[in-house]
C-alpha positions as CSV (number, residue, x, y, z in Angstrom):
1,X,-2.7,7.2,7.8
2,X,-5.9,8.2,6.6
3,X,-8.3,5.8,4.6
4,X,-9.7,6.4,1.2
5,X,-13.1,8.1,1.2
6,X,-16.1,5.6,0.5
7,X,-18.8,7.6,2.0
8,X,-18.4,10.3,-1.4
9,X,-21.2,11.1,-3.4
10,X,-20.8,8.0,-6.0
11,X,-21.3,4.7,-6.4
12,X,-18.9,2.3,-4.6
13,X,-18.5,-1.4,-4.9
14,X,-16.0,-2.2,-1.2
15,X,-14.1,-5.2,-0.6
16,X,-13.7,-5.7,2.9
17,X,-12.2,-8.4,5.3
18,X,-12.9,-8.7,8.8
19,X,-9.5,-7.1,10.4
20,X,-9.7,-10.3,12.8
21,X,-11.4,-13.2,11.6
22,X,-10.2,-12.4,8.0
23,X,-10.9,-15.3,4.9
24,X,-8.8,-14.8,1.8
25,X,-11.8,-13.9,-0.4
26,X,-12.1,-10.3,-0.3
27,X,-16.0,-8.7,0.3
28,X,-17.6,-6.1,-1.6
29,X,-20.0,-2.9,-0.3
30,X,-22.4,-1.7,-2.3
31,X,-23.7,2.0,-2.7
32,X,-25.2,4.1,-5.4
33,X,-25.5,7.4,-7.2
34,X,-27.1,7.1,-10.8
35,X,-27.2,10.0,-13.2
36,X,-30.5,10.4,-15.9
37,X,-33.5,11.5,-16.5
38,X,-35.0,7.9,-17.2
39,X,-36.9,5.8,-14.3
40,X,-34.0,3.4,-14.6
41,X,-31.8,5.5,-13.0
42,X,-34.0,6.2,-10.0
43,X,-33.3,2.0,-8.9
44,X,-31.2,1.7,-6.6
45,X,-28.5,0.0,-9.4
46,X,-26.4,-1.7,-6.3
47,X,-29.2,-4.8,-6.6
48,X,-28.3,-4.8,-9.9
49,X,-23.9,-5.0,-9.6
50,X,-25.1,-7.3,-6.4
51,X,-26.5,-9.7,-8.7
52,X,-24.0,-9.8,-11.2
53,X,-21.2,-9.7,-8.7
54,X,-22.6,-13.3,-7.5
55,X,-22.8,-14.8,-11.1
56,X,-19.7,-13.7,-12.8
57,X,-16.8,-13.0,-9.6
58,X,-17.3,-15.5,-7.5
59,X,-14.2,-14.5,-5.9
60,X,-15.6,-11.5,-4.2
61,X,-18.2,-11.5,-1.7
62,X,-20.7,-9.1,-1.4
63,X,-21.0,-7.6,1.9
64,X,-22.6,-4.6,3.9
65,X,-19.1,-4.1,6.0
66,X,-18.0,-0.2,4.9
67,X,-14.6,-1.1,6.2
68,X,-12.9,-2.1,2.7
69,X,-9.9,-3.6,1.3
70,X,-11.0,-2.7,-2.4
71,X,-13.5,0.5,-3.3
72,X,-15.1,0.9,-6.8
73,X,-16.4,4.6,-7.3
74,X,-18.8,4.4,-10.0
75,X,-21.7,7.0,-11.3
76,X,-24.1,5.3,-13.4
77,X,-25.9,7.6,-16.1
78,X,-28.9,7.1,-18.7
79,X,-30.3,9.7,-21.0
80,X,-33.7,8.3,-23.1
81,X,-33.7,4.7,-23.5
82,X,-30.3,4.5,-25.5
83,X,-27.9,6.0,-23.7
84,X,-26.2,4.0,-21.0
85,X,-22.7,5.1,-19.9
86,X,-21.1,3.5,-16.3
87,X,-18.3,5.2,-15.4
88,X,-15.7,2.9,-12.7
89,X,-12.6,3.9,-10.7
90,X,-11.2,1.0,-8.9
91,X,-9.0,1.8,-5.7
92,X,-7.6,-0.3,-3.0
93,X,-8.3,0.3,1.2
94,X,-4.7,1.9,1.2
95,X,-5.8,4.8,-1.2
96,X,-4.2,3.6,-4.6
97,X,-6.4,4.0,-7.4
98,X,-5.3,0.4,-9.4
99,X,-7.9,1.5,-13.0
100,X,-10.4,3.5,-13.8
101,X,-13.0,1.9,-16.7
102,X,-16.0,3.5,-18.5
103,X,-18.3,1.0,-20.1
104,X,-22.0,0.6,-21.1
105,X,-22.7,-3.0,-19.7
106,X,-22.9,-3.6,-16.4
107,X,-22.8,-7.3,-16.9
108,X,-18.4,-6.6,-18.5
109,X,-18.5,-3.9,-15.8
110,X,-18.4,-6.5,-13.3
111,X,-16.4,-8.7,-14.9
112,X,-13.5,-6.2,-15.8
113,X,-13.5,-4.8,-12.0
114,X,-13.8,-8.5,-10.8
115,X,-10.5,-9.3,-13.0
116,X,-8.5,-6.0,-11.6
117,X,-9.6,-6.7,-7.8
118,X,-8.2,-10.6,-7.8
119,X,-5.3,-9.6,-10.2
120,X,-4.3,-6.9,-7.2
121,X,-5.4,-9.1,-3.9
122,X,-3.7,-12.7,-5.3
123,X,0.1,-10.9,-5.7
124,X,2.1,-10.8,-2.8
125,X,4.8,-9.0,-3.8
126,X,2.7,-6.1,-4.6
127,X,0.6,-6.2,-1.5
128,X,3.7,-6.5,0.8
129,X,5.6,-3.4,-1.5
130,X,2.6,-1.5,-1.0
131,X,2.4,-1.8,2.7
132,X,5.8,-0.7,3.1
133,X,4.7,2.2,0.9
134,X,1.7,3.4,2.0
135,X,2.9,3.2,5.7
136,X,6.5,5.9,4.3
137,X,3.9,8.4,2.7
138,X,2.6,8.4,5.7
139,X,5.4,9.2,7.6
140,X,6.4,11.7,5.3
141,X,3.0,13.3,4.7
142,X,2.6,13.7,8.8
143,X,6.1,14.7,9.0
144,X,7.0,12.1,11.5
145,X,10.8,10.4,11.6
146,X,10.5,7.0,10.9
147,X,10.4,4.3,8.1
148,X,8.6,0.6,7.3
149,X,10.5,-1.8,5.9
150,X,9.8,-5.6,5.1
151,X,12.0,-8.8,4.9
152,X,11.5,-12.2,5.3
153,X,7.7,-12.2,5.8
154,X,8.4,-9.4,9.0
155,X,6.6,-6.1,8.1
156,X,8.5,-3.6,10.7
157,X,7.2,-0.1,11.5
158,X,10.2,2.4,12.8
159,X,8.6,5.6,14.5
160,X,9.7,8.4,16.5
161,X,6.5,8.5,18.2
162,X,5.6,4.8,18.8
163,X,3.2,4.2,21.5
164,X,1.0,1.3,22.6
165,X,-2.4,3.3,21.2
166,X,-0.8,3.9,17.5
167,X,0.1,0.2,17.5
168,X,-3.3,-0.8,18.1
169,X,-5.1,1.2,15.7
170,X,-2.3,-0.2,13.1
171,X,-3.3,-3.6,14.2
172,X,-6.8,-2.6,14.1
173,X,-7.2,-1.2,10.7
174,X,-7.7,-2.5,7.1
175,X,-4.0,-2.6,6.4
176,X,-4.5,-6.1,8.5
177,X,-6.7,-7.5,5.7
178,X,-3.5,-7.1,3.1
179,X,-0.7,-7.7,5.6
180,X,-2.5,-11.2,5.9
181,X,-3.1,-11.9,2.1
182,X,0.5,-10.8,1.5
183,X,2.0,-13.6,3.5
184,X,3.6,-11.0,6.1
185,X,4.3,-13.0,9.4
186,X,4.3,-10.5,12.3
187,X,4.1,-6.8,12.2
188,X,6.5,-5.4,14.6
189,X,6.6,-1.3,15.7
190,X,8.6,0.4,17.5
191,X,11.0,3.5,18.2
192,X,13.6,1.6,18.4
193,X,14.6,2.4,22.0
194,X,11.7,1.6,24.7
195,X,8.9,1.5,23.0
196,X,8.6,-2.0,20.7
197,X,5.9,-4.9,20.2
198,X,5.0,-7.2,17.7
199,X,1.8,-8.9,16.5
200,X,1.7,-12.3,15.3
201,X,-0.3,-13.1,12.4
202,X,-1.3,-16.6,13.5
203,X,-2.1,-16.8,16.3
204,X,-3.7,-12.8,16.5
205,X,-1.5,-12.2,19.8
206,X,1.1,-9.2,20.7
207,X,4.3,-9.9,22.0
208,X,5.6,-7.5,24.4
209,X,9.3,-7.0,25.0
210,X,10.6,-6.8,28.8
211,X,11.5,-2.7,28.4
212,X,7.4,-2.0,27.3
213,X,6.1,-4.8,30.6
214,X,7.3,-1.8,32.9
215,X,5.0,0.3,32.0
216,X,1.9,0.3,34.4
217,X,-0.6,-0.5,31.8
218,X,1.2,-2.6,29.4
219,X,-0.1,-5.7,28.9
220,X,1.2,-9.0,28.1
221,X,-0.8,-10.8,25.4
222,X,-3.7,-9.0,24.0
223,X,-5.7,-10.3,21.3
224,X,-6.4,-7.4,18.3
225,X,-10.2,-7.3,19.5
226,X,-9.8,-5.8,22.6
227,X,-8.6,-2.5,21.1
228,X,-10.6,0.5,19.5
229,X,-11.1,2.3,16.6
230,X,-9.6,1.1,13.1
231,X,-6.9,3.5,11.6
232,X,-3.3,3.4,10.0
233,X,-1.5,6.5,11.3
234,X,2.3,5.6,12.4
């Protein structure tokens, strides 16, 4: 599934948690792009949301880690020494723009963004409803059979082509940040035939069914860490 873009040419504010040694306070990256003809907008205004990010959301960390749970495109534009305008669209690491907001104060900037972020990470329900839905637009973007489905703090992944490599770039990627703020227990994929592991959200180990152990590079536990690049593509 393929991640929002962060690297655009704007500003960004990123919240980010480690996919394995994940907190519940979500981090924030820090880019700009200012707009103007004034010297202000030739500072690099990221020191400047940094700043304010530590005195008025403590809830959000600011971090240099690009891999995000939460992005904030912003351009930042002055014209003479009166005309300020920041312009904000807040989306989440699964693509979901959650608000757009165009104000002149950095200092409510941050507090407005701060309030949409928390409002988003701090609901389960909506976390775990859009797990299941980023991971079916997915499957029918890629036109691959298969389905996600969630009950009873199980998030499971049905695909027609499951393999061990797709699993572990699921595991790897930011989705784990919100599977673990959204109270989901294990994450289990598979094709529903011979192809099927789950990942435990506790203790950060896969369980491997007997059918998958026949295979000559199967393992039996693995810890998430072991495996390559982040992505969510089922």
């Amino acid at each position: 599934m393929k991640r929002p873009g962060f690297l655009a040419a704007s500003f960004f504010i990123c919240s980010s948690a480690v996919v394995l040694a994940q907190t519940a306070t979500p981090t924030v990256y820090l880019a700009a792009q200012p707009l103007g003809n004034t010297w202000e907008t030739k500072r690099d205004q990221s020191q400047e949301i940094a700043k304010d990010f530590g005195k008025n959301c403590p809830a959000v960390q600011v971090s240099a880690d690009k891999q995000a749970n939460y992005g904030i495109r912003m351009n930042h534009g002055e014209a003479g020494q009166q005309i300020r305008d920041n312009q904000f669209s807040v989306i989440d690491g699964l693509g979901n723009v959650l608000g757009t907001r165009e104000l002149n104060s950095m200092n409510k900037d941050v507090k407005s963004i701060c309030e949409i972020i928390t409002a988003d990470w701090n609901n389960e329900a909506t976390l775990q409803a859009k797990l299941v839905k980023s991971f079916n637009d997915a499957f029918a973007k890629n036109g691959v059979e298969g389905y996600a489905d969630y009950k009873n703090g199980n998030l499971a992944v049905h695909s027609a082509r499951a393999n061990m490599m797709r699993f572990h770039m699921i595991i790897n990627s930011g989705a784990l940040g919100f599977a673990k703020q959204a109270g989901i227990k294990t994450i289990r994929y598979t094709n529903d035939g011979d192809q099927d592991w789950t990942y435990d959200m506790a203790t950060a180990q896969i369980a491997i069914t007997d059918k998958n152990a026949a295979g000559s590079d199967a393992p039996g536990i693995q810890t998430a860490s072991q495996f390559g690049e982040p992505n969510l593509t089922p």
